[in-house]
C-alpha positions in Angstrom: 0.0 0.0 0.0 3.0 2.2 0.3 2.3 3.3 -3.5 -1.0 4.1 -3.1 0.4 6.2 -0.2 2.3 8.4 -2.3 0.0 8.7 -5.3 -2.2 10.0 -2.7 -0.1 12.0 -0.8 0.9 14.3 -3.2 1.4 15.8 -6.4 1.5 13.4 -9.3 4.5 11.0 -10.0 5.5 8.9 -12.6 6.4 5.5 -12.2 10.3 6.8 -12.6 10.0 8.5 -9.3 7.7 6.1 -7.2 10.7 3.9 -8.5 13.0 6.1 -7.2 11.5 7.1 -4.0 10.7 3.6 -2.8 13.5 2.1 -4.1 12.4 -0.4 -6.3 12.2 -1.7 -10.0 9.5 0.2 -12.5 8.2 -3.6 -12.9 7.8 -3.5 -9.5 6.0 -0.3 -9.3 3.6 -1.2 -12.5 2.6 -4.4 -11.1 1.8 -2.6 -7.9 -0.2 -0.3 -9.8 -2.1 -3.2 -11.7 -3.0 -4.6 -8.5 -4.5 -1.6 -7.5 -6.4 -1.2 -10.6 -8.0 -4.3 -10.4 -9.0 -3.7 -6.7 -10.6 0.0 -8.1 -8.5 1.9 -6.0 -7.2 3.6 -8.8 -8.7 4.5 -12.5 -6.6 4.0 -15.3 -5.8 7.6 -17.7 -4.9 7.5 -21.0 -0.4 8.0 -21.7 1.9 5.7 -20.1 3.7 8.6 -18.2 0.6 9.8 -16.5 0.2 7.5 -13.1 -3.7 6.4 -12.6 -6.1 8.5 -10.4 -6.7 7.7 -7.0 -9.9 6.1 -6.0 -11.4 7.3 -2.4 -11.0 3.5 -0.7 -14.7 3.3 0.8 -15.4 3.4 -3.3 -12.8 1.6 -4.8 -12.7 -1.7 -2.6 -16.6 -1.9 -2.4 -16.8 -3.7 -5.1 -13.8 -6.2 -4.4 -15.6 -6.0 -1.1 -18.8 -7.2 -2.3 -17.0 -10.0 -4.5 -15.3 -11.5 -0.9 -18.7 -11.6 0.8 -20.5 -13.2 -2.2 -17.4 -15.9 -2.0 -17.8 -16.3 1.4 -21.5 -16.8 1.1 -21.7 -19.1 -1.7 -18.8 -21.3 1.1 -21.5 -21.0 3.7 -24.3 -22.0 1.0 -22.0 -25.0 0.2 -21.6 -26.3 3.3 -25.3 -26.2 4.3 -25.8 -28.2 1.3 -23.0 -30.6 2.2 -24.4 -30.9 5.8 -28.0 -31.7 4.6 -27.0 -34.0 2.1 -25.2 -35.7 4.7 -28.0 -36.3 6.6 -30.1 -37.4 4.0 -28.0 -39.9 2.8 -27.4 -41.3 6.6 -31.2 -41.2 7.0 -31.5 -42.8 3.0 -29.2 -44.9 4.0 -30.8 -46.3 7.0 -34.3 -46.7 5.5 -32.6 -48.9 2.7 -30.4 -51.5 5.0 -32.9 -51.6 8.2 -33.1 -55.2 8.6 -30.2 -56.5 6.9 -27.3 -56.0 9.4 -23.6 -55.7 8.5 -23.5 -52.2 7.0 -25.3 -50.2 9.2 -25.6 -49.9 13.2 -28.1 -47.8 15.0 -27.0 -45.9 18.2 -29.6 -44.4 20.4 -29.0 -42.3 23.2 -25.4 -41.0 23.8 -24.4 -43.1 26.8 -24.5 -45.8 24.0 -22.7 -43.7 21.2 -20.1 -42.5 23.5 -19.5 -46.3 24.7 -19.3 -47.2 20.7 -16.9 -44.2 19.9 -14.4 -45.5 22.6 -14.5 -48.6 21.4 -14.6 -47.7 17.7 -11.2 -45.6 18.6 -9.4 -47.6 21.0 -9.8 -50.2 17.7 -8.1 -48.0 14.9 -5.1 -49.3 13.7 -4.3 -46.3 10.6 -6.1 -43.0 11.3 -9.1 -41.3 13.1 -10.9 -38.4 11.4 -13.3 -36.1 13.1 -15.5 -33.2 13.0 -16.1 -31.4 15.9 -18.9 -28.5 15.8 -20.9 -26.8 18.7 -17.5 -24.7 20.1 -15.4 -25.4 22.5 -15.3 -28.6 24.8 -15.2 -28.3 28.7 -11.9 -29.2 30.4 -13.9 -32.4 31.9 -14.3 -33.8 27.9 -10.9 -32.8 27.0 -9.2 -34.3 30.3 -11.5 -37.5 30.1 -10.2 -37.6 26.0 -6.6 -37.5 26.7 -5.8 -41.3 27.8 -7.5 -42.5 24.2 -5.8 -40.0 21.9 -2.4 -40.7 23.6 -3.1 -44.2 23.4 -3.9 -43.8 19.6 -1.2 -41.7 18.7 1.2 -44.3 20.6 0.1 -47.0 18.3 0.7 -45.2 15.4 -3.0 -43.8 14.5 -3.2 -40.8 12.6 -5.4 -38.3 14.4 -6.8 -34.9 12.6 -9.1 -32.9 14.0 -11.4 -30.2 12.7 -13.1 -28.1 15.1 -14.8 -24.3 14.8 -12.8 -21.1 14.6 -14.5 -20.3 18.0 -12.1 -22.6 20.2 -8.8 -20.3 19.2 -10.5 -17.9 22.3 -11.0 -20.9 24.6 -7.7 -21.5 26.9 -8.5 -25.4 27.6 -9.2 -26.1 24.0 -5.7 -24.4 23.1 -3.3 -25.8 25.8 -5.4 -29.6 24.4 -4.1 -28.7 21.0 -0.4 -27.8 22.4 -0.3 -30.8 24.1 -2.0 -33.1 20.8 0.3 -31.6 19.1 3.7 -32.8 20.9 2.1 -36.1 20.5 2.0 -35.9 16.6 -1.6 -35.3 16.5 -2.9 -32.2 14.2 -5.8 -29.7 15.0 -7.3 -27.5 12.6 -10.2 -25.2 12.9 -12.7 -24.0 10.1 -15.9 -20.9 10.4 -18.1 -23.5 9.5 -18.5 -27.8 9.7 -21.4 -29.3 8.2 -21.6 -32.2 11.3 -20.3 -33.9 13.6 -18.3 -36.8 12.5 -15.7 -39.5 13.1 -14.2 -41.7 10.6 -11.9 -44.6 11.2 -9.5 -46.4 9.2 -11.8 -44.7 6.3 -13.5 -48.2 6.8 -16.3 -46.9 8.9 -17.9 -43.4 10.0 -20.3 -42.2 12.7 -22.6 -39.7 12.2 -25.1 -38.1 14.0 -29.3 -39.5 13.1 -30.0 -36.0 13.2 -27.4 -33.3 12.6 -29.4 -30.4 14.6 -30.0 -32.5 17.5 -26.8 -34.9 18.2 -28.3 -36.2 21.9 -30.8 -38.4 19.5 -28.3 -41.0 18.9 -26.3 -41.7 15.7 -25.8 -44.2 13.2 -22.3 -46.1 12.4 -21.7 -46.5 8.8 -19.9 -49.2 6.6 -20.7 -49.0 2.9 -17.3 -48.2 1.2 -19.5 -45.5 -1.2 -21.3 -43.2 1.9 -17.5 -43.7 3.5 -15.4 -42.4 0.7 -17.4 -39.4 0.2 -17.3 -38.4 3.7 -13.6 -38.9 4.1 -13.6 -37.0 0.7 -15.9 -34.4 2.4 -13.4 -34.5 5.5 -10.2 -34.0 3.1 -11.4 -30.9 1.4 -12.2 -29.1 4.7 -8.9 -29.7 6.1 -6.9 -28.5 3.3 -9.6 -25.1 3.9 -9.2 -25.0 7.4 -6.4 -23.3 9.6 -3.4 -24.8 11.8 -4.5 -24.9 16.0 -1.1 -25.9 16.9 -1.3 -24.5 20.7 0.3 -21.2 19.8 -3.0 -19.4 18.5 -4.2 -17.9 21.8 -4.1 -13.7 21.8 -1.7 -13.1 24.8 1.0 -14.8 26.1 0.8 -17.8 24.2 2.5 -17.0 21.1 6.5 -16.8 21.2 7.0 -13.2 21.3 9.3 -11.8 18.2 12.7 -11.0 18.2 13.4 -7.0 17.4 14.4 -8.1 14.1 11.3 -9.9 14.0 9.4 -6.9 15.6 11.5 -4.0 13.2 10.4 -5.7 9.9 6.4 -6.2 11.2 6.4 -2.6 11.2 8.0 -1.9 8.4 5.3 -4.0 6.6 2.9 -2.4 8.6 4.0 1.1 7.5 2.9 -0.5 3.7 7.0 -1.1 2.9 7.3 -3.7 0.4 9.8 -6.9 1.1 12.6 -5.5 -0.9 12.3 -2.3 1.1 12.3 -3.8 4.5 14.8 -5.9 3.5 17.2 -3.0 2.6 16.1 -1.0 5.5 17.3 -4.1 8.1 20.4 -4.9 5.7 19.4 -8.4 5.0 19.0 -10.3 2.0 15.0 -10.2 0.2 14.6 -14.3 0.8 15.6 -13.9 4.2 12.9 -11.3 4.8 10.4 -13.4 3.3 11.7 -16.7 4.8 11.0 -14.6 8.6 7.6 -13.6 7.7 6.5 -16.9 6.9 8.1 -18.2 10.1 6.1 -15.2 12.0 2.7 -16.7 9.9 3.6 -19.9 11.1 3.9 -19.0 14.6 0.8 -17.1 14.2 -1.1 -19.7 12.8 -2.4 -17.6 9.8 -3.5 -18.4 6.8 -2.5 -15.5 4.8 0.4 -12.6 5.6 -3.1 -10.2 5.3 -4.0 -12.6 8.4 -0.5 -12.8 10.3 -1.0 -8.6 10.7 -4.4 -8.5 12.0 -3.3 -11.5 14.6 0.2 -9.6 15.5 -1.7 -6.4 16.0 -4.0 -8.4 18.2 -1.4 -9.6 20.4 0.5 -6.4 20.7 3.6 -7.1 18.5 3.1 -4.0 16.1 
């Protein structure tokens, strides 16, 4: 943003001098430029010496704006249909095998369902896959969870888990997810999950009889078809979903920064570029880039746009 800054700012420059002035390459400063044309933020004039108007930014990004919320939307449409279709398979499902045994085994109540999902895990030989809406858990479930996972992990099970974007604020969830975590198991968390779920050995998955109301009971499925497409279902959300890795937690949770560290968050912050920080802390551009993605790492961000707004949250800039 630090060209915008100066188109802004001032009187009108040409690309030579915002070259000049932020030390950079022309390429540099036209791409910048194109970016910012294709957000609206500026309107392109006719010459190639003439720099593009400014656009107020309340104007300009509205649109871009808009476009983010409609994406986000159509997510959120996505996963309701993925949630119901979920559940009308499960109850299709169950209306089509009652009777025959094998493939499909009713649960009612959840003294029954928790007694199968012990036994289900404490049987896993490969890998356990879950999704866990409805927020955080209380310390009591998470204490009462750690003897199985740590049994699992010991024998070699793969765990993931996918819970809501609401746990990073909950302190029990986060020091579970540190301690998982030194185990080998992963924890990710997503805005949205379409139910709750646990998959094992992608052999066999539980799912709840009705996704609104999980205290009804739940259903374990075996069919190889219904099982695919939910680990299939389970895949794509990880790969959308962000890292919980213990570290996440606004406060003192996250390793604080060196003043290296610290110096080049606000020179970013300021709306440098990476070649400009770099030259301003006398280090080399791929080691600047290589210590903000360590700083997005530590973060657990999914986006340098992401690792700001978390480091401004926690007081580093």
């Amino acid at each position: 943003m630090a060209v915008f800054r100066l188109v802004v700012s001032g009187p009108q420059r040409t690309v030579d001098d915002l070259s000049r002035e932020l030390g950079v390459s022309e390429k540099e400063i036209r791409d910048c430029l194109d970016k910012l044309a294709d957000l609206s933020m500026l309107s392109l004039p006719t010459g190639d010496d003439v720099l593009p108007v400014p656009v107020h930014p309340e104007v300009g990004l509205a649109a871009h704006i808009h476009r983010r919320e409609a994406e986000i939307e159509a997510q959120q449409r996505e996963l309701a249909v993925a949630r119901a279709a979920a559940a009308d398979l499960a109850a299709a499902y169950a209306a089509s095998q009652a009777g025959r045994g094998g493939r499909l085994e009713t649960l009612s109540g959840m003294a029954e369902v928790r007694m199968r999902l012990t036994e289900l895990s404490r049987h896993a030989r490969e890998e356990l896959l879950a999704f866990m809406p409805g927020g955080a858990l209380s310390q009591a479930a998470l204490d009462a969870s750690r003897p199985l996972d740590e049994q699992s992990l010991a024998s070699g099970v793969r765990l993931r888990t996918v819970y809501l974007d609401s746990v990073r604020n909950d302190r029990a969830t986060i020091e579970y997810a540190r301690w998982l975590s030194t185990l080998g198991g992963q924890v990710r968390t997503s805005p949205m999950l379409p139910l709750r779920m646990l998959v094992v050995d992608r052999a066999c998955a539980v799912l709840p009889l009705d996704p609104e109301e999980s205290s009804l009971g739940a259903v374990v499925v075996r069919a190889p078809g219904v099982v695919a497409a939910l680990v299939a279902l389970f895949e794509t959300l990880w790969e959308q979903s962000a890292p919980l890795d213990g570290r996440a937690l606004a406060g003192g949770d996250v390793e604080a920064p060196t003043p290296q560290e610290s110096a080049l968050l606000s020179l970013l912050a300021q709306g440098h570029t990476d070649e400009v920080a770099a030259r301003k802390l006398g280090l080399s551009l791929r080691t600047v880039r290589r210590m903000m993605a360590v700083l997005t790492a530590r973060l657990g961000a999914r986006s340098r746009f992401e690792a700001g707004m978390l480091a401004a949250r926690v007081g580093w800039i």
